[in-house]
N, C-alpha and C positions, 0 to 999 in steps of 0.2 A: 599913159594910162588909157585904157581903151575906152568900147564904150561899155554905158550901165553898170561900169564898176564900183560909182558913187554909193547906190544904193546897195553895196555887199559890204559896205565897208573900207570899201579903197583897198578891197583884195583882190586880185585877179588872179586867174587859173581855175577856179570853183568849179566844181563837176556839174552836171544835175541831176537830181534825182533819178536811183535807179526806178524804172519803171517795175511795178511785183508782176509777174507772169502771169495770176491768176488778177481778171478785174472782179473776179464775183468773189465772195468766201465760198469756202469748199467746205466750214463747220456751218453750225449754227454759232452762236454766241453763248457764255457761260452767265450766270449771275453777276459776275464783278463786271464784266464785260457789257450786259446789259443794264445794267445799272450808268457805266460812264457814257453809255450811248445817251442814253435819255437824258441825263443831268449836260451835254455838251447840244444835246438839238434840242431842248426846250424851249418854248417859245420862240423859233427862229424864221427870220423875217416878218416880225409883227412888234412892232413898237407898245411901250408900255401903255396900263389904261382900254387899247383895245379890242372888246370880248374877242370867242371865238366865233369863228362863222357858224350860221346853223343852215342845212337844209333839209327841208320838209319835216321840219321838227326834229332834227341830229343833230347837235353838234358836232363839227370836224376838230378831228383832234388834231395836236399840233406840234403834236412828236412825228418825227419823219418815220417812216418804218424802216427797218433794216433793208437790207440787200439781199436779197433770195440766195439760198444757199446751191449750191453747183457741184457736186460731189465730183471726186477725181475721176471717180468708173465713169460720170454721165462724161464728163471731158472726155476721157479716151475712146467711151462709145461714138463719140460724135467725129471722130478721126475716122476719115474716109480712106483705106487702105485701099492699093489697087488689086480688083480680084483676079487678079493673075498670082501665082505663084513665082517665083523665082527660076523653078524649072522650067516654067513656061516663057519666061521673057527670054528664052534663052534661044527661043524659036522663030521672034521677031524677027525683022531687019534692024541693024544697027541703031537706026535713029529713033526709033519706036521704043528700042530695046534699053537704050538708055534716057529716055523719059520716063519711061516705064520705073526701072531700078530709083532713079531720083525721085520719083514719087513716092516709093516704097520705102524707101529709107528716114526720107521727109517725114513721115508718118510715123518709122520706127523712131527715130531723134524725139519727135517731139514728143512719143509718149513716153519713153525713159526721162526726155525733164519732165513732166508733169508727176512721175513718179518718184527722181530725185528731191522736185520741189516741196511735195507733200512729205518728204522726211525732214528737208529742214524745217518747216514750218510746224511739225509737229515737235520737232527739238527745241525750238525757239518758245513754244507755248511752255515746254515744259517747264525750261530755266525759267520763265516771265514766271510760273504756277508758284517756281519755288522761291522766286522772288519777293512774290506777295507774300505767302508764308510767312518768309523768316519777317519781313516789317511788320506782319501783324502780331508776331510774336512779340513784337521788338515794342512797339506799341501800347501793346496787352501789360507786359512786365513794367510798360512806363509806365500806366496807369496804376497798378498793382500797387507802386514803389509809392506815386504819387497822395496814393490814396492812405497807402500804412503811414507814409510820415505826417500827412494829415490828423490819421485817428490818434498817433502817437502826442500832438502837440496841442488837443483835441482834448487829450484823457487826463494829463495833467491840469489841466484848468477847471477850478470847482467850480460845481454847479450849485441854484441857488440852493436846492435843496438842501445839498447837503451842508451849505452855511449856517440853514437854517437849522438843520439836525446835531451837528456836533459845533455852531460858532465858528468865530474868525480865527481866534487862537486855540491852542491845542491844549486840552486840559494834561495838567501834570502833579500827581501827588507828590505829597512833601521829600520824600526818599527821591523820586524822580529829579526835581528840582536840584535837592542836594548833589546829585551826582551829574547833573548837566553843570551843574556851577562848577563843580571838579574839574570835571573834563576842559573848561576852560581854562582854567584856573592852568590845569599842566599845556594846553596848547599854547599859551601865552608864555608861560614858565620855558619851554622848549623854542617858541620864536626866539624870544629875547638870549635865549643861552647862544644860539645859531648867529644872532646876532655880535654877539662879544664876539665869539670866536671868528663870527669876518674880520671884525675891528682887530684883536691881537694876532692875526694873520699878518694884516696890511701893515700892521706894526715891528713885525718881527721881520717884514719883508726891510720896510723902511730901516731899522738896525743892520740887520747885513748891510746893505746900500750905504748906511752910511760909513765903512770902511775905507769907502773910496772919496767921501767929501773930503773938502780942505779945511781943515780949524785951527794950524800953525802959521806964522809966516815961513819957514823953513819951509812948509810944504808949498804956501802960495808960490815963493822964490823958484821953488824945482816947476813948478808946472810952469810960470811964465818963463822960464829955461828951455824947456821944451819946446814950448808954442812958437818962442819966436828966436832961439838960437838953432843955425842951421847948421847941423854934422854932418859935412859931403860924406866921409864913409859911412854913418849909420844910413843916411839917406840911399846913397846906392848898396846897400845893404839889404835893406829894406824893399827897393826897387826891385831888386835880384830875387829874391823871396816870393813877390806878388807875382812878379813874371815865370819863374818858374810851377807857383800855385796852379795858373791859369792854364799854361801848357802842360801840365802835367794830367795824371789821371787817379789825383788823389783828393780831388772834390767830392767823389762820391764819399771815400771814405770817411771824410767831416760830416758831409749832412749825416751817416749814419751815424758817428759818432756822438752828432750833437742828438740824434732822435735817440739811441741808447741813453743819452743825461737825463732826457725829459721823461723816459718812462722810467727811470731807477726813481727821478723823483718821486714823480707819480706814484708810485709803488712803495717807495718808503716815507713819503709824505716831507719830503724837504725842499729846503727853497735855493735853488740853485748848489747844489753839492752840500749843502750847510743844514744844520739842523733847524728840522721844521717844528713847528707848534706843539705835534703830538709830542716827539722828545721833549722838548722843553715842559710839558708839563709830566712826562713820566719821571723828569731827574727831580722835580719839585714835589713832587709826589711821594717819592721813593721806590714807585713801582719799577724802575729798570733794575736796583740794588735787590727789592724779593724777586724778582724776577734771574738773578744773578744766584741769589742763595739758593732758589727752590733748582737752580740748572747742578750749583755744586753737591744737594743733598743728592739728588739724583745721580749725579754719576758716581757719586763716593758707596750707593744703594748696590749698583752695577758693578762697580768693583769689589763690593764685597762679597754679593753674591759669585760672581766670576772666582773669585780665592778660594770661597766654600767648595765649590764644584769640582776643582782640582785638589783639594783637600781631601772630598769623599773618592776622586779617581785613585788618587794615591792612596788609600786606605785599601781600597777595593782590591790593586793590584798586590800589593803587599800581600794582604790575605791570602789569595791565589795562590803566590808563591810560597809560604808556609803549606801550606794545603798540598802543595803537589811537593816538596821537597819532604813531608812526612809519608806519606802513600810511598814514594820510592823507597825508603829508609826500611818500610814495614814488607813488602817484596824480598828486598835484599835478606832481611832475616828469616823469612821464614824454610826458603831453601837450607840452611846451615841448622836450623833446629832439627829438618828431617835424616 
């Protein structure tokens, strides 16, 4: 570790600060700008408590003052070019000749950076201009924001005034009453229905399910058969099955399958392929049976109508054919009458 690296942090390599080209400012300073000038040199180097200095009845202020501004033109006015021309040095002797050119060039370089410099540093103000923008903006809209949900939680809270003008409670004529007790009256009617129909959900889930419990000994016997009689070939049977599952590339097709079950449920409101709640109460109901009649009046409606239709087509065409088999008949004769 070298030295002085302690105080960087125990990092070594660290650059140092580029030095800026220009030591004066080349503007003046803006409002934002003089404002952090002042608020960072305020009282600086003078401990709190005390005054400022006075002389001959002044107080000295105790803001530093800025740095005198330095315009790029004064810069480049102050570049001493050599008054020779170029077609002149060309007249020198050699060593003259090229002092001459390095001084002239010297003086060209430096005012192209001075002119390159004054472009970034006018680039740089800009982005900083519209940097502050968009924060103040950003700002502005917090406060905005800050302020609406203020008057918002503000407006809902009563004043005493108005305690005092309309009371704590809210007057209500007898019809009003009446029909706020109503409306209770059906919210609570509607909780409580919401509520059965969880409860004979969970019930009707629990009935399926229990399909699969044990309530016989025959059945107790077949399952502790299972659990603990071991069938080499159902077992590599079985083994064979899983192994082939896993290498194969028929997993997808389950998980779809299983997500096609859950949304046909979903959709027809059943509890694992098996009839759900809504059936069960439509076969108790009787609503699947009119539901069944009003489908046969209907199509027996559509069938008749459909008979009739061809009824009137075949009437139609018949006509026709009468009709044009007379016209010919009535042709035929009258050549033979002449």
């Amino acid at each position: 570790m070298g030295k002085n690296v302690l105080k960087y942090g125990g990092k070594s390599g660290l650059l140092p600060k580029v030095q800026p080209i220009f030591k004066d400012p080349i503007r003046p300073l803006n409002e934002h700008e003089l404002e952090e000038y002042k608020k960072a040199t305020k009282n600086t180097g003078y401990a709190k408590g005390i005054p400022s200095p006075v002389f001959k009845g002044k107080p000295f202020p105790r803001h530093q003052k800025p740095k005198r501004v330095v315009t790029v033109a004064k810069k480049i006015a102050r570049i001493e070019f050599p008054k020779m021309t170029l077609q002149e040095m060309n007249e020198l002797p050699p060593d003259e000749r090229d002092a001459q050119r390095r001084a002239y060039y010297r003086a060209q370089f430096l005012k192209e950076a001075y002119l390159e410099e004054e472009k970034r540093l006018k680039a740089a103000d800009k982005l900083a201009e519209e940097r502050r923008e968009k924060e103040l903006k950003q700002s502005q809209r917090a406060q905005e924001e800050k302020a609406l949900e203020h008057d918002r939680g503000v407006q809902g809270l009563p004043t005493l005034q108005k305690l005092l003008d309309e009371g704590m409670m809210k007057f209500r004529s007898p019809q009003q009453k009446k029909e706020l007790k109503m409306r209770r009256n059906v919210n609570r009617l509607k909780t409580e229905a919401k509520q059965k129909d969880v409860q004979l959900e969970k019930l009707l889930q629990l009935y399926h399910a229990a399909a699969n419990f044990i309530t016989t000994e025959q059945q107790l016997e077949e399952a502790i058969h299972r659990a603990f009689d071991v069938d080499v070939g159902d077992f590599e049977f079985k083994q064979s099955t899983v192994e082939s599952k896993l290498s194969g590339s028929g997993l997808g097709y389950l998980a779809a399958e299983t997500n096609e079950n859950y949304i046909a449920d979903q959709v027809l409101g059943r509890i694992r392929g098996k009839p759900g709640l809504k059936e069960v109460k439509d076969v108790l109901s009787n609503e699947r049976e009119k539901q069944k009649r009003e489908a046969k009046m209907s199509l027996s409606r559509l069938a008749a109508k459909e008979a009739n239709r061809i009824n009137e087509e075949e009437l139609m065409a018949a006509k026709q054919n009468t009709e044009g088999s007379a016209e010919a008949e009535q042709t035929e004769r009258e050549p033979q009458q002449k």
